[in-house]
Each structure stands twice: as C-alpha cells, then as structure tokens.
N, C-alpha and C positions, 0 to 999 in steps of 0.2 A: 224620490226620495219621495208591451203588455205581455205578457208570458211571463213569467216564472220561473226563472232556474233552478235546478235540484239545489238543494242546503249545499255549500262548499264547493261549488266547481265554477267554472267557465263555462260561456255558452263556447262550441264549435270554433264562433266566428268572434273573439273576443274585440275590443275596444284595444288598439294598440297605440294611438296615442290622442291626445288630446286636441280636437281640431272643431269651429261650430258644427261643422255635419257628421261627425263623429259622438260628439255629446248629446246633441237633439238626437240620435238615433236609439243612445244608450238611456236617455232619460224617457225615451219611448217606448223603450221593450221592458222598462222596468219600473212603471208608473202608471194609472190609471185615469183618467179627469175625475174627479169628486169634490163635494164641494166639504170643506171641514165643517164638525159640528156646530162650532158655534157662531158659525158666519155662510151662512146656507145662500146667500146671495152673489158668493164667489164660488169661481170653479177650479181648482190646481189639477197641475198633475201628480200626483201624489202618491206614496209607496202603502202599503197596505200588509194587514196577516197572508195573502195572498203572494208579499210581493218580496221575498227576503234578503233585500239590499242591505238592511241594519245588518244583519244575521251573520253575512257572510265574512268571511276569514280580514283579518286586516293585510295579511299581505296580498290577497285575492285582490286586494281595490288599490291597493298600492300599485300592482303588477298593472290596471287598469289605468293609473292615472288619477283614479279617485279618491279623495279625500273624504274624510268622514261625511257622508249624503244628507246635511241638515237640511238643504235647497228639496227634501225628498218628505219632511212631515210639517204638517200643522203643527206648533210648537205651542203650549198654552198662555205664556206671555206675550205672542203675536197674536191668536185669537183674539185673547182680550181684548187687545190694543186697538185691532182690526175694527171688532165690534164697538167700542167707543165708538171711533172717528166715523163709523157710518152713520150711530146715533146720533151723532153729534157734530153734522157736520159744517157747523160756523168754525169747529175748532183749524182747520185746512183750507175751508171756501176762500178760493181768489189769492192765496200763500204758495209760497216756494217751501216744497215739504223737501227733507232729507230722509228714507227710511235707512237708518245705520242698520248696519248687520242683516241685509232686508233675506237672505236664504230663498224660500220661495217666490218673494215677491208678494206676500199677504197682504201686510200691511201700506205698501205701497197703492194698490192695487184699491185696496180700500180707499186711501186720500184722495187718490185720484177721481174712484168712483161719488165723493165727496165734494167734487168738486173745488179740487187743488188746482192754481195754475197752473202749477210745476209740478212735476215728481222725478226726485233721483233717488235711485235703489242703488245703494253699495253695499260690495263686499267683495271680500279677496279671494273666496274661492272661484276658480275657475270655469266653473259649473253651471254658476247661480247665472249670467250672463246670458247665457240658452236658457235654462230652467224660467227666469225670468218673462224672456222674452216671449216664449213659450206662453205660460202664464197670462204675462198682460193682454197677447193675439185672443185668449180662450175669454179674456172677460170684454172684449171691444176697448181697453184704452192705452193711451201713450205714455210710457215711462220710458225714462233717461236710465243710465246705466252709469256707474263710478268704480271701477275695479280697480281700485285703488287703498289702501290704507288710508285713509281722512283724516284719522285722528290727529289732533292739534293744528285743522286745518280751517277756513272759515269762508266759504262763499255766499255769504248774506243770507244763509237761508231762514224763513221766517218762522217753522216749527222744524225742527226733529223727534221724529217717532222711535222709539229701539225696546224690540221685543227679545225677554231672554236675554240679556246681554253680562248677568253678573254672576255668570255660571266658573269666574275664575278670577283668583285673587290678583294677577299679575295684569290683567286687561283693564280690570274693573280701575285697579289704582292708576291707569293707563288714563281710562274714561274719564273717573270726576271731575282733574282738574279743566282737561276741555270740556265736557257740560258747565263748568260751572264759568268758565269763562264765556262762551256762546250764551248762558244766562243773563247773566254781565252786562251783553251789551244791546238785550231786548229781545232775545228767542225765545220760542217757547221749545218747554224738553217735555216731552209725553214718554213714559216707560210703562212697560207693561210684562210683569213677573208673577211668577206664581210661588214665591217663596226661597228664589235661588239664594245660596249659602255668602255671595257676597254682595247681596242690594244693601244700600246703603240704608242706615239706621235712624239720619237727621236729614233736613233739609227738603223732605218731600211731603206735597200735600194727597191724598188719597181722592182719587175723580168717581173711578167706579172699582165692585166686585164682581167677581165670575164666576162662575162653577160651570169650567170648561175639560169638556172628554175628552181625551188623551189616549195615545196607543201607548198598553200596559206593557210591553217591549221595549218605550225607552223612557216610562217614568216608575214612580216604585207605587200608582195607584193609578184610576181608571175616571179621576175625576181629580182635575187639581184647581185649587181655590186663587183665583189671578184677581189683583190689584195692578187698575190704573193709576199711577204716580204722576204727578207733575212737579218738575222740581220748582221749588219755591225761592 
C-alpha cells in the first residue's frame, strides 16, 4: 500500500490466505521502500502510480484476504502528524506514545525516532501487523503492535497520536467520547487531518500547518492542506 500487476487480475501465484509470511510477501511484490514527501527522513514501503493496489477490483482483494490497502500510502493527516513530532520532539521524548489507527506505521515510527519510550502501533487490520513491522526493521527502531480494537480502552499511555481518523461519522462518534475521556485524566491527544468531513468542530487547539503531497488516486488534489490538533 515489487512488480506490478496488469490493472484487474491476479498474479499466477495469488495470496491465498492470510498468514505473516504470506502478507510480508504480498506487501513485497506490491510496495516499494520510499520515503513520503513530507517526512524524507523515514522510509515505508509503500504503493505508488507504478503500483496499482488501490486500483484493483474490490473483489480481487477480498478473494485475497485484503482489506482496503491503507497500511499501502502516506496518508496526509499522518504526514503531518509525523512531521510535527519529529520537529517537535519534547512532544513523545521519554512517554508512552499510542499511535491509534497507525496503517503504515508513520507516525509511530516518527515517535519513536523522537525519542518515545514506548510506541504501540494499533490497528485492526490484518496487514498493518507485517506492514508495520516491515517498516519499523527499514527505519532501525522498536515498536509494539495492538491488533486490537482499543477504543474505550486505557493503558496509561502518556500521548496518543491518530492521523486521518475522521474520515467517518460512526467511528469518529465512536472516538470523541474516548479522547476525551483519556483527556480527562492527563493525556495528551495530537491529531493530524487534512480537512476530513468529520473532525471535530470545538475543543481543539491548532499546533501546526502543512501543505502535504498526496497520491491524486485517493485524494480529489495533489496537495492537501493538514492541521495539527491537539485536543484541548
């Protein structure tokens, strides 16, 4: 999210079920290492015009096991995110970071290299897990893994990071009440969005702005304007 499948088909030798050395292989033949634009000091592996995972059929990735490939791009409210906390890196230094909904592993990756005590990267797909791990080996550091659902859960962690996360009414009404309870009781919440249709309208102070490149394939522009939040 190395070779290239024709638009629409399976390779030969398709991915038939979902296993770590099944997924490390699949995220190998259809990823590249690069680092995203707006954080050049990390390296993902990552899907490209070159590489047309987005593209292909949704039953093609179903029949695969695969779930929509987020763990496959730089997403511009992770850049963001990403890029704060490396500017900024008293914001993580010597804390137990949570990256919620972490996909790639960017912004994990980032805390880390920040100089986080901790880092646990969660999310529930299946993928991210490898993808992840994958990831952390290419930039030298050690991140925790949560393949779990989290939400309304609390292991004392001392920031949560969540890049892109309010891309949906049902999750987002999911989200608040845990941020704002993990608020509550002395965390810090960093979000980092580029406009999505349900971030929240009160309650957040503004860190930084971005004008971060984006693949024109899954945003509707080639430059999206990302604010760092910190809920207040």
């Amino acid at each position: 999210m190395e070779g290239s499948l024709p638009h629409g088909r399976l390779d030969t030798c398709p991915v038939t079920a979902l296993t770590p050395d099944s997924a490390k292989q699949f995220i190998l033949d259809n990823t590249a290492l690069m680092a995203p634009p707006h954080v050049p000091e990390i390296a993902l592996h990552l899907a490209d015009e070159a590489h047309d995972l987005w593209q292909r059929t949704e039953d093609e990735l179903v029949e695969i096991g695969l779930p929509p490939p987020f763990w496959a791009f730089a997403w511009a409210g992770g850049q963001g995110l990403a890029r704060y906390v490396i500017d900024n890196p008293d914001t993580v230094r010597g804390k137990r970071v949570l990256d919620f909904a972490s996909g790639s592993g960017l912004v994990a990756i980032a805390a880390a290299k920040a100089g986080a005590a901790e880092v646990i990267a969660t999310d529930i797909d299946p993928f991210c897990v490898t993808a992840i791990r994958l990831n952390a080996q290419a930039n030298g550091v050690g991140i925790e893994f949560l393949g779990t659902d989290c939400i309304g859960t609390d292991a004392g962690w001392d920031v949560i990071l969540a890049g892109d996360v309010f891309y949906d009414k049902s999750f987002a009404d999911r989200l608040m009440p845990w941020f704002a309870k993990l608020k509550a009781r002395g965390a810090d919440i960093l979000v980092g969005d580029p406009g999505r249709s349900y971030m929240p309208k009160a309650g957040l102070e503004p860190l930084a702005v971005y004008e971060v490149a984006v693949t024109r394939a899954l945003e509707d522009s080639l430059v999206k304007r990302t604010t760092v939040w910190r809920f207040a």
